[in-house]
C-alpha positions as CSV (number, residue, x, y, z in Angstrom):
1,X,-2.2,-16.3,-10.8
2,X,-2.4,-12.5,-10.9
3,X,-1.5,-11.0,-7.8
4,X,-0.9,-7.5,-5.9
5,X,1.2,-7.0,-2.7
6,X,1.9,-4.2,-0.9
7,X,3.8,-3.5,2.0
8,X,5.8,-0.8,3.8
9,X,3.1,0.9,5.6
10,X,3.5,2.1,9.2
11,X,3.1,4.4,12.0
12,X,4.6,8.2,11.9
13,X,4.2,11.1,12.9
14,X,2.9,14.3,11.3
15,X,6.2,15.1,8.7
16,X,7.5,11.7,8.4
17,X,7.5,9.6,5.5
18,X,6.9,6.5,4.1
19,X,7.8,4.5,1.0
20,X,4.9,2.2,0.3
21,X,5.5,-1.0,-2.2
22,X,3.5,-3.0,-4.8
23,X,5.2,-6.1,-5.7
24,X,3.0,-7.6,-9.1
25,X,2.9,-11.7,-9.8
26,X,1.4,-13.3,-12.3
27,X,2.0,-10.9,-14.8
28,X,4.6,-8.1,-15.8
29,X,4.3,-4.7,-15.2
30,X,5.4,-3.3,-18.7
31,X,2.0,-3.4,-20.4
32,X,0.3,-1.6,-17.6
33,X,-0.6,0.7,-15.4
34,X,-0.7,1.1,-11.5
35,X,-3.1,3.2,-9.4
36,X,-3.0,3.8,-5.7
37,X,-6.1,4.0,-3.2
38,X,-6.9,4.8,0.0
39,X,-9.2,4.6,2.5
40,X,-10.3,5.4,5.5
41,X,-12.7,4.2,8.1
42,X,-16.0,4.9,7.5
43,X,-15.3,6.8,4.2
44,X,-15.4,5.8,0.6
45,X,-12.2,4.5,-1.2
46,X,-10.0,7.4,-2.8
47,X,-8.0,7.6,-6.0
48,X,-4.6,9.0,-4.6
49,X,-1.7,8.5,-7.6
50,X,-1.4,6.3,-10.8
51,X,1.3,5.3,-13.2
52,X,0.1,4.3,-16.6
53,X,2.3,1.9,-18.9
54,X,4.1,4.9,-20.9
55,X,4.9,6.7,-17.3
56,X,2.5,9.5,-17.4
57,X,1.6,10.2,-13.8
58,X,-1.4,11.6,-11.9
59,X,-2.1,12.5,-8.6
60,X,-5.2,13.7,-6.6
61,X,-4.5,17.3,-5.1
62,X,-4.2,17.2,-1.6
63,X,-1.0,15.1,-2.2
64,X,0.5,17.3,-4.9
65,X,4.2,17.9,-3.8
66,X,4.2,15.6,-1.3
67,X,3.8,12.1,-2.5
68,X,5.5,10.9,-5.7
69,X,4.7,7.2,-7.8
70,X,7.3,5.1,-9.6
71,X,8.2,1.9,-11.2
72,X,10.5,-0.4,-11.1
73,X,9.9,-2.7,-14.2
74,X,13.2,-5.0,-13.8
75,X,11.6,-5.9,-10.5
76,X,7.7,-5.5,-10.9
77,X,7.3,-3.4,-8.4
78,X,5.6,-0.1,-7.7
79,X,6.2,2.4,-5.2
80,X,4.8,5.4,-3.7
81,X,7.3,7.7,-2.2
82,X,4.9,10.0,0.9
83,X,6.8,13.1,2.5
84,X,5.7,15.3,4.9
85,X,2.6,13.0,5.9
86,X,-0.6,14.4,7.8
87,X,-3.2,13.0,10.0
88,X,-5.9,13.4,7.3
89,X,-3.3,11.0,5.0
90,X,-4.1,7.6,7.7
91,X,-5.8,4.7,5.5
92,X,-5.7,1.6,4.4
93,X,-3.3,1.8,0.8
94,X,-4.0,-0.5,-2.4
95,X,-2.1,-0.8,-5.4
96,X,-4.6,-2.0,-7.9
97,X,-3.7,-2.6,-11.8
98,X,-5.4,-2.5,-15.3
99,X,-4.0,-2.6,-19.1
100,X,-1.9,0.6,-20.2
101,X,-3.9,3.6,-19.3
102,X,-4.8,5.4,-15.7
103,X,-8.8,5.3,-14.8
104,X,-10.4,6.6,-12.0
105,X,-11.5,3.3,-10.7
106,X,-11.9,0.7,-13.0
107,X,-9.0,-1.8,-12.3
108,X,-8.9,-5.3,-13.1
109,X,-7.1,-6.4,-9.8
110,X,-6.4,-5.3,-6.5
111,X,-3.8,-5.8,-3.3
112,X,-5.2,-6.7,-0.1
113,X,-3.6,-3.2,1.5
114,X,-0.9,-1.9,4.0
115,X,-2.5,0.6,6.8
116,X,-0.5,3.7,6.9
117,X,-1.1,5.8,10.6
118,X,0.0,9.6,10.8
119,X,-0.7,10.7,14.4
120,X,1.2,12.6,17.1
């Protein structure tokens, strides 16, 4: 059974950071790619990062320079480093996953998400 969990979100405040993980099961993470999404309430779900199978890495701009993905193949998990995290950055996170390349949206399989909070 293919499945996505992530975990590590939180409450912070405007600077802090947060590491957020995807642990993969049912599958290995070798063959493909990993994208991040967020959302927030009342708003419509937002690319934010994505890792495809060969490492190339994309990220939406207003978290250029701040937020950074990675993989961990040994362990099948992705992460998703966030620094210097704004008020504008609090949503619900979801690692979702598809075969080799980044899309904007179409993934085969998602996480059920990990809220992240930035307030002061």
């Amino acid at each position: 059974q293919v499945q996505l969990v992530e975990s590590g979100g939180g409450s912070v405040q405007p600077g802090g950071s947060l590491r957020l993980s995807c642990a993969a099961s049912g599958f290995t993470l070798d063959y493909y790619a990993i994208g991040w999404f967020r959302q927030a309430p009342g708003k419509e779900r937002e690319g934010v990062s994505c890792m495809s199978a060969s490492n190339n890495t994309f990220y939406t701009d207003s978290v250029k320079g701040r937020f950074t993905i990675s993989r961990d193949n040994a362990k099948n998990t992705v992460y998703l480093q966030m620094n210097n995290l704004q008020p504008e950055d609090t949503a619900v996170y979801y690692c979702a996953t598809r075969e080799f390349s980044c899309s904007v949206d179409d993934y085969d399989y998602w996480g059920q998400g990990t809220q992240v909070t930035v307030s002061s």
